[in-house]
PDB file with SEQRES, HELIX, SHEET and CRYST1 records, atoms N, CA, C and O in Angstrom:
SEQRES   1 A   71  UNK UNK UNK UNK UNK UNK UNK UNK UNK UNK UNK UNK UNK          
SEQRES   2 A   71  UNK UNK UNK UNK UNK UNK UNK UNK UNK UNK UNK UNK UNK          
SEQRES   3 A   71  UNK UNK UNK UNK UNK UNK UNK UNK UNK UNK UNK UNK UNK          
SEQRES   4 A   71  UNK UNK UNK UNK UNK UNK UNK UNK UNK UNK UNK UNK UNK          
SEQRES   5 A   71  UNK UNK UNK UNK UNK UNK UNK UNK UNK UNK UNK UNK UNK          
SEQRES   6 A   71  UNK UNK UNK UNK UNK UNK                                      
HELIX    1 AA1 UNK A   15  UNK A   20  1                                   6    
HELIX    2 AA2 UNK A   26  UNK A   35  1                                  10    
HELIX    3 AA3 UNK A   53  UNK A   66  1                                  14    
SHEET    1 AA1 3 UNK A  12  UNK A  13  0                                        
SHEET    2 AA1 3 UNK A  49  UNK A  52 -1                                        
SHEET    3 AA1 3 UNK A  42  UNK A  43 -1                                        
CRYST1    1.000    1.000    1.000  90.00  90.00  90.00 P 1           1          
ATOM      1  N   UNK A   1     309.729  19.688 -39.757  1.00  0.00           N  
ATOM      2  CA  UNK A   1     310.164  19.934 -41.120  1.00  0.00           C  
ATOM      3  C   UNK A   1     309.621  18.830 -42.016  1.00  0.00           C  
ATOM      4  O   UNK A   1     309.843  17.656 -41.721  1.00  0.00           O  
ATOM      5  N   UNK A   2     308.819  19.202 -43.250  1.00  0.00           N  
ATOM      6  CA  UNK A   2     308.548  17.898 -44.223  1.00  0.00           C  
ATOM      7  C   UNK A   2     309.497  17.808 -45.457  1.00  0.00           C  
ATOM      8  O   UNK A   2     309.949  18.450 -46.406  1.00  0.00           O  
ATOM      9  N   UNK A   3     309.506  16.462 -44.761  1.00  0.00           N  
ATOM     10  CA  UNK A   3     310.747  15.722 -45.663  1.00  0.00           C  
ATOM     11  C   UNK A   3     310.809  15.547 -47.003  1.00  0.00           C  
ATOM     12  O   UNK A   3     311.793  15.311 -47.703  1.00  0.00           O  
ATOM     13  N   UNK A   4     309.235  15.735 -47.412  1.00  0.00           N  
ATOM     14  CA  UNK A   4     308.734  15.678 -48.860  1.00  0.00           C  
ATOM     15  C   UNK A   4     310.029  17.099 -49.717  1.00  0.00           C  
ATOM     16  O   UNK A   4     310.928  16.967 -50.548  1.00  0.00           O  
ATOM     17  N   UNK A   5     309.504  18.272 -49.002  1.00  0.00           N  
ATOM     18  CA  UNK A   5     309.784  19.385 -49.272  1.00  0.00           C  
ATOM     19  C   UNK A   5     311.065  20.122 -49.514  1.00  0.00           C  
ATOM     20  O   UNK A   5     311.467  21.130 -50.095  1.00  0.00           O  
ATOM     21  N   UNK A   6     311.715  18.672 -48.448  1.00  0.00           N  
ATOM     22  CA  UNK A   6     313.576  19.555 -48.602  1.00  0.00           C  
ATOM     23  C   UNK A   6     313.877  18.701 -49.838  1.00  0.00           C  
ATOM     24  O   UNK A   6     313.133  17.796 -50.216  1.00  0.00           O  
ATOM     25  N   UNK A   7     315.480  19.194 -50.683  1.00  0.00           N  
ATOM     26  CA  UNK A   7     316.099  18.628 -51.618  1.00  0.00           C  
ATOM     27  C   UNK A   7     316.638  17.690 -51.252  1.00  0.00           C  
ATOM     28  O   UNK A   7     316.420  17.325 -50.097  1.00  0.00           O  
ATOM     29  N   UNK A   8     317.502  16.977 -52.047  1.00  0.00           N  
ATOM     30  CA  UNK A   8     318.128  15.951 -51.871  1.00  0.00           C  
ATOM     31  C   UNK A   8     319.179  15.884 -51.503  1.00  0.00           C  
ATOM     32  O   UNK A   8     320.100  16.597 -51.903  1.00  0.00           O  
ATOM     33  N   UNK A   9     319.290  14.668 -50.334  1.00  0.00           N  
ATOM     34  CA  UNK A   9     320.503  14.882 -49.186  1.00  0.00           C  
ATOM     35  C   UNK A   9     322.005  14.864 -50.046  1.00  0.00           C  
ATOM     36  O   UNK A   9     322.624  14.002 -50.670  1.00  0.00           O  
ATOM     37  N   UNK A  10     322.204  16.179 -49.743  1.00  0.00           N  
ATOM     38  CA  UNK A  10     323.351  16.229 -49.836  1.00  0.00           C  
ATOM     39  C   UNK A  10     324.688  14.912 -49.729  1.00  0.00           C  
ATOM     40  O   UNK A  10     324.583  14.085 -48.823  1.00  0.00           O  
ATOM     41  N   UNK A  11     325.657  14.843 -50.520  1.00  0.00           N  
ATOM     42  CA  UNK A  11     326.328  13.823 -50.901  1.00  0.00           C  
ATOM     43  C   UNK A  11     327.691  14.470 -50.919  1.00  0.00           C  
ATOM     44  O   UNK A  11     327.974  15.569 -51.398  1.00  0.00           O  
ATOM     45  N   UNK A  12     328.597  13.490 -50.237  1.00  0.00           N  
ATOM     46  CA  UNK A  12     330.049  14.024 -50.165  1.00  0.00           C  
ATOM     47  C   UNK A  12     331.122  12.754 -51.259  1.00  0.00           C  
ATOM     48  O   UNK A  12     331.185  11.532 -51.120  1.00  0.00           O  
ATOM     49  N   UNK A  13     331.728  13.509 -52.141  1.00  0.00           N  
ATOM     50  CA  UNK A  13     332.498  13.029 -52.955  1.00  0.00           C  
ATOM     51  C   UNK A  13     334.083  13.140 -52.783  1.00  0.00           C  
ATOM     52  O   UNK A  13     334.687  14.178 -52.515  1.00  0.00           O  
ATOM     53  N   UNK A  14     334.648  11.871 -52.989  1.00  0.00           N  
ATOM     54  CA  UNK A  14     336.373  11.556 -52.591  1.00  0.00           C  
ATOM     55  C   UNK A  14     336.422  12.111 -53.633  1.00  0.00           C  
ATOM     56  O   UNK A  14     335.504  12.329 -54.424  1.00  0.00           O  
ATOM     57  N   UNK A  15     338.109  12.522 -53.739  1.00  0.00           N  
ATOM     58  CA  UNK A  15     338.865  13.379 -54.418  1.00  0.00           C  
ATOM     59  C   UNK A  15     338.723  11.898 -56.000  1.00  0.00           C  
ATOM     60  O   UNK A  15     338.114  12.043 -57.060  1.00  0.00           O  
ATOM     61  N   UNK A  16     339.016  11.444 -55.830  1.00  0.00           N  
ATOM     62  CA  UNK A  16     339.032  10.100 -56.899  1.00  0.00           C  
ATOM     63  C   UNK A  16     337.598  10.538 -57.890  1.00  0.00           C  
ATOM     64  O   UNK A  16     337.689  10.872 -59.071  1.00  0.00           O  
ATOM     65  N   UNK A  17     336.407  10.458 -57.183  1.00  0.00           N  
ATOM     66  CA  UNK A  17     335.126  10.449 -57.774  1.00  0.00           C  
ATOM     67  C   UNK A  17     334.873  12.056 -58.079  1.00  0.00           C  
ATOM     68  O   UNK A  17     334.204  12.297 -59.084  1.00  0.00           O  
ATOM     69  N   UNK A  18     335.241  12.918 -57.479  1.00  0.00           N  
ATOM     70  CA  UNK A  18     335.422  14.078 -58.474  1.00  0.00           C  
ATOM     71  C   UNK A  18     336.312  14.381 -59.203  1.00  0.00           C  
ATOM     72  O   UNK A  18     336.321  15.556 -59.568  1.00  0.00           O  
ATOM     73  N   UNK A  19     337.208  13.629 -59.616  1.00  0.00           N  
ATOM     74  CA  UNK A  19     337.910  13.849 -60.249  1.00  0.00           C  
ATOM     75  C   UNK A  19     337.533  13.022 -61.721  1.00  0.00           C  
ATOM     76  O   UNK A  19     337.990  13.355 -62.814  1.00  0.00           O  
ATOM     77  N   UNK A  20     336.807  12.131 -61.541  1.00  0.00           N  
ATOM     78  CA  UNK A  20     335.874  11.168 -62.469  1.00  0.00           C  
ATOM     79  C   UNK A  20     335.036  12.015 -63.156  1.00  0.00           C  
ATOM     80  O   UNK A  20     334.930  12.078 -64.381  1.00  0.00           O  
ATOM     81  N   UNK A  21     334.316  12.806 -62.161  1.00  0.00           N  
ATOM     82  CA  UNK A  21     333.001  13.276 -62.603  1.00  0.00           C  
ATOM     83  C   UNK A  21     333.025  14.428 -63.528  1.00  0.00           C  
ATOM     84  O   UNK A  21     332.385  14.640 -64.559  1.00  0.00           O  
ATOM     85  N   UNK A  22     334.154  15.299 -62.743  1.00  0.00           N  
ATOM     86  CA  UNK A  22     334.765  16.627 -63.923  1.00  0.00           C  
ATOM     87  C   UNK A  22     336.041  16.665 -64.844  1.00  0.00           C  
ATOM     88  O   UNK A  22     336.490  17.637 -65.451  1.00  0.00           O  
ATOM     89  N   UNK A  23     336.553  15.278 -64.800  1.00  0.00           N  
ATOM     90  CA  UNK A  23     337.790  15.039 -65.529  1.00  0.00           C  
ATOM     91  C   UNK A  23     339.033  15.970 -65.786  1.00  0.00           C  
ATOM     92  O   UNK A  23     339.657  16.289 -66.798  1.00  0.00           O  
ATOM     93  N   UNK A  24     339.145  16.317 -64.250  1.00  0.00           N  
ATOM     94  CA  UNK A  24     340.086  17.035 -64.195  1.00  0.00           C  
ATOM     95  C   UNK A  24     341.371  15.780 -63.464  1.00  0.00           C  
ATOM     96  O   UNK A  24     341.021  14.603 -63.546  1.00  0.00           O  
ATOM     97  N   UNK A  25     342.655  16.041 -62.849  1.00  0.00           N  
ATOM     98  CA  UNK A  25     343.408  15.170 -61.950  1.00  0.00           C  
ATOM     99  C   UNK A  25     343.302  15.901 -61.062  1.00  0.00           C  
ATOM    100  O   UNK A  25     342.611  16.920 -61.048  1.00  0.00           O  
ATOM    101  N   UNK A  26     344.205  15.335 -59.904  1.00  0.00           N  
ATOM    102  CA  UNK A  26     343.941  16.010 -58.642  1.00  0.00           C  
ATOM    103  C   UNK A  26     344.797  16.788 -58.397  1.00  0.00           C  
ATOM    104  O   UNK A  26     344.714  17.453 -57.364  1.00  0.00           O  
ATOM    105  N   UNK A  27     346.300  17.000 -59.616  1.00  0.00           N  
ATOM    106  CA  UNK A  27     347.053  18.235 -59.985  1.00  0.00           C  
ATOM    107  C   UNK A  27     346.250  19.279 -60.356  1.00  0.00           C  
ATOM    108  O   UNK A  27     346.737  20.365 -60.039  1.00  0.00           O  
ATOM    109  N   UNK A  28     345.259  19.336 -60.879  1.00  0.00           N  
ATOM    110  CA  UNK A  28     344.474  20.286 -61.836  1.00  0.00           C  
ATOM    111  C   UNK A  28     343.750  20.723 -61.137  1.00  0.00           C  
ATOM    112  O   UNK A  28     343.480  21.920 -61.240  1.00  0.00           O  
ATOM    113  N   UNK A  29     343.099  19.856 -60.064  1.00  0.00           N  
ATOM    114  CA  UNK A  29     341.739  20.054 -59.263  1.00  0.00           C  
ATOM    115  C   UNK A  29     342.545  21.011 -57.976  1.00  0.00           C  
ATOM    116  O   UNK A  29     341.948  22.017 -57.593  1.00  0.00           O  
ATOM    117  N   UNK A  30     343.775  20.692 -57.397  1.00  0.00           N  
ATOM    118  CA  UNK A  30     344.315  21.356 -56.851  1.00  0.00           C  
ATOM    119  C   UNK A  30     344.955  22.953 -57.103  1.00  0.00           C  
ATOM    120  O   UNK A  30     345.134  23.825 -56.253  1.00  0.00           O  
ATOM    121  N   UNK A  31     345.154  22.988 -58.182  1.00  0.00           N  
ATOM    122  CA  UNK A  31     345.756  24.012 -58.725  1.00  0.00           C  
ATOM    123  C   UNK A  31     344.141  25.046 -58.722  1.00  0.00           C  
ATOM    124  O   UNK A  31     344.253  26.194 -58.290  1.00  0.00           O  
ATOM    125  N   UNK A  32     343.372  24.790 -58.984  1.00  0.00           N  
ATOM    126  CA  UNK A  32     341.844  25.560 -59.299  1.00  0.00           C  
ATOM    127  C   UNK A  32     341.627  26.136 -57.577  1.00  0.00           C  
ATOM    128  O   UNK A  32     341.837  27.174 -56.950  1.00  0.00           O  
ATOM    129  N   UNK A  33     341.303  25.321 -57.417  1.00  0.00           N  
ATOM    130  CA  UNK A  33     341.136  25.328 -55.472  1.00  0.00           C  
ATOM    131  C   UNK A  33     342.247  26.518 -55.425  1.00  0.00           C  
ATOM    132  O   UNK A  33     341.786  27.656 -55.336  1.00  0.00           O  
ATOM    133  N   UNK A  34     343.387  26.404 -55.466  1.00  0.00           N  
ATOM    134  CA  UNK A  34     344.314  27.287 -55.039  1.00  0.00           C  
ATOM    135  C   UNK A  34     344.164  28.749 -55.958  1.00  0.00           C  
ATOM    136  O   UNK A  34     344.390  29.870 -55.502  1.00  0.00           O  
ATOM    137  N   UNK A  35     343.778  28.477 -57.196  1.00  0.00           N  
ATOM    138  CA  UNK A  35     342.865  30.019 -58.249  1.00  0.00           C  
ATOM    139  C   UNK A  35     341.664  30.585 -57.612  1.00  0.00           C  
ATOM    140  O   UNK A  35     341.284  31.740 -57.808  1.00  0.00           O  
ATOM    141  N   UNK A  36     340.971  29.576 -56.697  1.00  0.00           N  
ATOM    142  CA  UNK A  36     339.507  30.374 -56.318  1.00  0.00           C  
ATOM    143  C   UNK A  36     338.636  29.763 -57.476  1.00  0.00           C  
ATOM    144  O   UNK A  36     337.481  30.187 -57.516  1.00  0.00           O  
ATOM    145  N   UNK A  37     339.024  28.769 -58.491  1.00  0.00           N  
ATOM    146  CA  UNK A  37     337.463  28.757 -59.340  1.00  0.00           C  
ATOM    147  C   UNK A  37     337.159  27.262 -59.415  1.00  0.00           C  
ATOM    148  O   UNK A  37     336.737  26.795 -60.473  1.00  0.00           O  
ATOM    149  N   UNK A  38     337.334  26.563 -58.444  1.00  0.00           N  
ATOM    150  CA  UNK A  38     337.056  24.907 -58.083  1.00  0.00           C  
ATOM    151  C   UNK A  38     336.822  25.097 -56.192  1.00  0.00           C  
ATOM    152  O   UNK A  38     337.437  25.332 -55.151  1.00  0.00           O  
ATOM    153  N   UNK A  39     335.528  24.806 -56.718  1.00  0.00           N  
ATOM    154  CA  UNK A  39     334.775  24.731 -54.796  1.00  0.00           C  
ATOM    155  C   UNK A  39     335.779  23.786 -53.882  1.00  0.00           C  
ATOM    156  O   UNK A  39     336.088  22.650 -54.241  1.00  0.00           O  
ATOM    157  N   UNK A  40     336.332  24.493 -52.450  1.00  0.00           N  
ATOM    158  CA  UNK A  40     336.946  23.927 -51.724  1.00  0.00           C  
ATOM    159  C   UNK A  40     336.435  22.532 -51.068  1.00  0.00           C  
ATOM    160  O   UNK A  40     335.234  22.277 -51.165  1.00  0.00           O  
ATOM    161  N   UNK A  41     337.216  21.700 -50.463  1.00  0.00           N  
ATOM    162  CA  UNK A  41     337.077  20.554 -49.806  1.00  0.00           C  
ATOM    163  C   UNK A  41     336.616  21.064 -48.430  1.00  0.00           C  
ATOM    164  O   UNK A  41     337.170  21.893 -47.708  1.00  0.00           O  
ATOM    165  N   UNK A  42     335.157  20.192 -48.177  1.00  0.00           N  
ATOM    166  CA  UNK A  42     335.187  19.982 -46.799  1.00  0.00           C  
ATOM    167  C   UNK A  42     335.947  18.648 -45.925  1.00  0.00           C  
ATOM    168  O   UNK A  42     336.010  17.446 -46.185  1.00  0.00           O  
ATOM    169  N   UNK A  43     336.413  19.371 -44.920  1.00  0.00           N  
ATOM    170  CA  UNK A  43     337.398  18.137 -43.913  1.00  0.00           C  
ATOM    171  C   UNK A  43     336.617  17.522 -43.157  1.00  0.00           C  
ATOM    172  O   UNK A  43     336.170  18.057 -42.142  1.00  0.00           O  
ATOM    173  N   UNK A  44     336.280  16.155 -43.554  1.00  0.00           N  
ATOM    174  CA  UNK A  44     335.209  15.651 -42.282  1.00  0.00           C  
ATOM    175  C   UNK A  44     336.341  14.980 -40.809  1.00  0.00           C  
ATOM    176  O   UNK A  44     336.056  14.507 -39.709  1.00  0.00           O  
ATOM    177  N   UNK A  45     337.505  15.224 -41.430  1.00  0.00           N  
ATOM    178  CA  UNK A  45     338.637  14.640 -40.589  1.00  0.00           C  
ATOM    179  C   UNK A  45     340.353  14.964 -41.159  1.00  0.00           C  
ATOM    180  O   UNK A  45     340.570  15.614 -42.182  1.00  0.00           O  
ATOM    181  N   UNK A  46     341.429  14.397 -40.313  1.00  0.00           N  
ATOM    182  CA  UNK A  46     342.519  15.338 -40.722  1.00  0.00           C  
ATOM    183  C   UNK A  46     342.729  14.608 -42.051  1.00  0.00           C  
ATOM    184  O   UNK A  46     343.378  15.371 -42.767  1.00  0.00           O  
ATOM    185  N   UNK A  47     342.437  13.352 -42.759  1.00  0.00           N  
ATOM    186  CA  UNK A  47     343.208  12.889 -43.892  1.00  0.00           C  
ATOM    187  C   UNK A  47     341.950  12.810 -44.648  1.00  0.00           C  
ATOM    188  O   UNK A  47     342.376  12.647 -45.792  1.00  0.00           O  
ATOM    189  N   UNK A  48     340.723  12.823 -44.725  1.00  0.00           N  
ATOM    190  CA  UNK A  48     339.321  13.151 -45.379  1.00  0.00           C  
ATOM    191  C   UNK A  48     338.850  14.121 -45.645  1.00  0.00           C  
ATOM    192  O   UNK A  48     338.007  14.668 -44.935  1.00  0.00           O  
ATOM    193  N   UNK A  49     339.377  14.686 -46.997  1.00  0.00           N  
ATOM    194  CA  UNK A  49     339.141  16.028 -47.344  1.00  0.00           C  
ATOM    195  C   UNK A  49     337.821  15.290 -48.374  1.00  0.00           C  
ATOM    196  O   UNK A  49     338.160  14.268 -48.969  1.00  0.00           O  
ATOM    197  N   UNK A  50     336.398  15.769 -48.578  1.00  0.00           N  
ATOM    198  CA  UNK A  50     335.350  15.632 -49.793  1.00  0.00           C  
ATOM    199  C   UNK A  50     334.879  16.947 -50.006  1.00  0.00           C  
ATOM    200  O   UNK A  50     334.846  17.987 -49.348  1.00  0.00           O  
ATOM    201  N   UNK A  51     334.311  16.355 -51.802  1.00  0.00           N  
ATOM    202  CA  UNK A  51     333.822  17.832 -51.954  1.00  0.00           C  
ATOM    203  C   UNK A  51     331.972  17.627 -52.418  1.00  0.00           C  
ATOM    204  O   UNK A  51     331.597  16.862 -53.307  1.00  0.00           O  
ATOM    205  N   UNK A  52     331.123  18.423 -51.653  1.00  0.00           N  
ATOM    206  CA  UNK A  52     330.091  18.761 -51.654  1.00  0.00           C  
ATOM    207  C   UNK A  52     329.701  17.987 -53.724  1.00  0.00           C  
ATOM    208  O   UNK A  52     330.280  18.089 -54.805  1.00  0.00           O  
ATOM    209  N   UNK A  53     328.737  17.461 -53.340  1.00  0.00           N  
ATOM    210  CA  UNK A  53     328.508  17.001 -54.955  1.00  0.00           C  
ATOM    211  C   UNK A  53     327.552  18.078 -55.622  1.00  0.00           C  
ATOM    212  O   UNK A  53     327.899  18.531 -56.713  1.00  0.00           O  
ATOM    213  N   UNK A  54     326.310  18.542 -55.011  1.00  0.00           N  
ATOM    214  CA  UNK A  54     326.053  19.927 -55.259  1.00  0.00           C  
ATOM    215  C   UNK A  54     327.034  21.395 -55.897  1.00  0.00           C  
ATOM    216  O   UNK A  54     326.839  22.250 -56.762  1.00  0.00           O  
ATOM    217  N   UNK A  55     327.614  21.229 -55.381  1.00  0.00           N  
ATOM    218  CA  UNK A  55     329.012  22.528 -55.265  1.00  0.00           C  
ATOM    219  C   UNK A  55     329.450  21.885 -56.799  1.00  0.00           C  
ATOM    220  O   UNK A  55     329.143  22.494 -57.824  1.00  0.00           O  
ATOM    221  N   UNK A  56     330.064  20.821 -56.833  1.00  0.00           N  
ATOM    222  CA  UNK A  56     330.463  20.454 -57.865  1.00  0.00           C  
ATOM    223  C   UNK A  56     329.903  20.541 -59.453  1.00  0.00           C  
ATOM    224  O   UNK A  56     330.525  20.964 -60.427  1.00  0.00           O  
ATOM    225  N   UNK A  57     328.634  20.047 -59.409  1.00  0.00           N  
ATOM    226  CA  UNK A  57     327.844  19.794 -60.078  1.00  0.00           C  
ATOM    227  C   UNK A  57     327.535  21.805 -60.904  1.00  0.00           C  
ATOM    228  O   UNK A  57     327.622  22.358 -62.001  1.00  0.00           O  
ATOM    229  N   UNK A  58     327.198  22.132 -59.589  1.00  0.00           N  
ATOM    230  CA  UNK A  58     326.981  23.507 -59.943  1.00  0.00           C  
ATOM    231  C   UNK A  58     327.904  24.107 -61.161  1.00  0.00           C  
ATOM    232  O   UNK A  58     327.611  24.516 -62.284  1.00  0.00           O  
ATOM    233  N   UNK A  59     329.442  23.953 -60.283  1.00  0.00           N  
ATOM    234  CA  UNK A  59     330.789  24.543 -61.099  1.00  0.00           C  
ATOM    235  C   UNK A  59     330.696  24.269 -62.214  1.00  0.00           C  
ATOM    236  O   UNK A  59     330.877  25.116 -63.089  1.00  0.00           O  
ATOM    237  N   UNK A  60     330.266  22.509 -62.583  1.00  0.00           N  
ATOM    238  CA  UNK A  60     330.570  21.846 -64.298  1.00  0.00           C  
ATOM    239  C   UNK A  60     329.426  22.972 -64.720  1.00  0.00           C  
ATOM    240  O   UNK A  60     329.839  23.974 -65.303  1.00  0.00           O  
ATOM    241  N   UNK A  61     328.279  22.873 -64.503  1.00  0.00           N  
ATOM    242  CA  UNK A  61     327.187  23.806 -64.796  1.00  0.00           C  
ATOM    243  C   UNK A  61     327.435  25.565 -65.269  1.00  0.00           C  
ATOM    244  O   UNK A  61     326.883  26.223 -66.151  1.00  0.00           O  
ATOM    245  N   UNK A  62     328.154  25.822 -64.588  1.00  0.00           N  
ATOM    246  CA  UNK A  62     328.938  27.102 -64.687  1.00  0.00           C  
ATOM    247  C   UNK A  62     329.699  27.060 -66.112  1.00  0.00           C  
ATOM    248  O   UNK A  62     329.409  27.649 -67.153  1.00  0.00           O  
ATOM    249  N   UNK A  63     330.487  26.408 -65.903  1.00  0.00           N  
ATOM    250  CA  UNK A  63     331.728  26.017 -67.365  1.00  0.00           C  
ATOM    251  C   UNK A  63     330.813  25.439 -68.584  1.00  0.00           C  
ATOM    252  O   UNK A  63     331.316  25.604 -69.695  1.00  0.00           O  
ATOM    253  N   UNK A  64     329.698  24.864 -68.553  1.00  0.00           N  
ATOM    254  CA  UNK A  64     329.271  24.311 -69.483  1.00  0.00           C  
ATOM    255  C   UNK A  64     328.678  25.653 -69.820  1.00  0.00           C  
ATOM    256  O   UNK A  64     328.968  26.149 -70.909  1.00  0.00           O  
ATOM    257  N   UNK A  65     327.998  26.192 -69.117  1.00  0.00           N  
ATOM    258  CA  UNK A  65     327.513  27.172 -69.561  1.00  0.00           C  
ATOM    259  C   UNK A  65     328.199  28.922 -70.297  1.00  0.00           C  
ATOM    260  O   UNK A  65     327.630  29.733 -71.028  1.00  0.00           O  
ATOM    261  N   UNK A  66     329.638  28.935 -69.674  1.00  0.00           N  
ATOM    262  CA  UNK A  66     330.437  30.033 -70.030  1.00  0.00           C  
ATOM    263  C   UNK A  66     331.231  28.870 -71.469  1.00  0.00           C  
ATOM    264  O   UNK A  66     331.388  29.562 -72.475  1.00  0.00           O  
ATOM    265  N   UNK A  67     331.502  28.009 -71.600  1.00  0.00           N  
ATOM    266  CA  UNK A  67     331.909  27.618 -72.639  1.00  0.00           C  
ATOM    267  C   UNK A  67     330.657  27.378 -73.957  1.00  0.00           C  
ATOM    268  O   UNK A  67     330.950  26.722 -74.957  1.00  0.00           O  
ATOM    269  N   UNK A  68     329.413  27.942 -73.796  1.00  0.00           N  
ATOM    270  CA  UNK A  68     328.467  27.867 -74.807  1.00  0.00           C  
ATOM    271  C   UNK A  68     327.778  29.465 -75.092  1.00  0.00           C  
ATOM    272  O   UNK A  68     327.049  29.909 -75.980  1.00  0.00           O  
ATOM    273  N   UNK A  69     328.332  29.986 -74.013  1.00  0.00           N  
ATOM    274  CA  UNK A  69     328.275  31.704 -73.973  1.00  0.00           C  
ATOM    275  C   UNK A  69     327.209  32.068 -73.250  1.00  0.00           C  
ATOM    276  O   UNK A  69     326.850  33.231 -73.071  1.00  0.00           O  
ATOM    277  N   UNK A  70     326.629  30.989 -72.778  1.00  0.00           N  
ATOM    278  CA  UNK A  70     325.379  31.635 -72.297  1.00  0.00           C  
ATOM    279  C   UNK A  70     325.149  32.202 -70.929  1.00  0.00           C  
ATOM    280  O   UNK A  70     324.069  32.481 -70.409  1.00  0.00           O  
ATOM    281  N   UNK A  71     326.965  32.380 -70.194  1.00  0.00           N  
ATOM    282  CA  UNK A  71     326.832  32.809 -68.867  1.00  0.00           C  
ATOM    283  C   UNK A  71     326.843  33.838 -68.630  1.00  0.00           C  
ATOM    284  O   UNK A  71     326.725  34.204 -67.460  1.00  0.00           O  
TER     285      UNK A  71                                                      
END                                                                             
């Protein structure tokens, strides 16, 4: 596989730093998760829940974009 060619390694974000990044809390961020419209946590372990920074990034992308109409 060339390494040139794949994207960029994927990055796992604590509940703290996404919660920074989309300025939501982790009441809010929880409540979405539980609606279906905030990408779930992967468990890398039982008390280490992160969420995909891709996934994330995407969602703000989504909202920025349905809040300017253009989705």
């Amino acid at each position: 596989m060339n390494a040139a060619a794949d994207p960029a390694p994927a990055r796992f974000l604590t509940g703290p730093e996404t919660d920074r990044l989309v300025g939501l809390s982790k009441t809010e961020r929880y409540r979405r998760i539980a609606a279906g419209t905030f990408p779930k946590p992967i468990h890398l372990g039982p008390h280490s829940p992160r969420w995909c920074e891709a996934e994330v990034v995407a969602w703000m992308n989504e909202q920025r974009a349905r809040a300017r109409g253009t989705a």
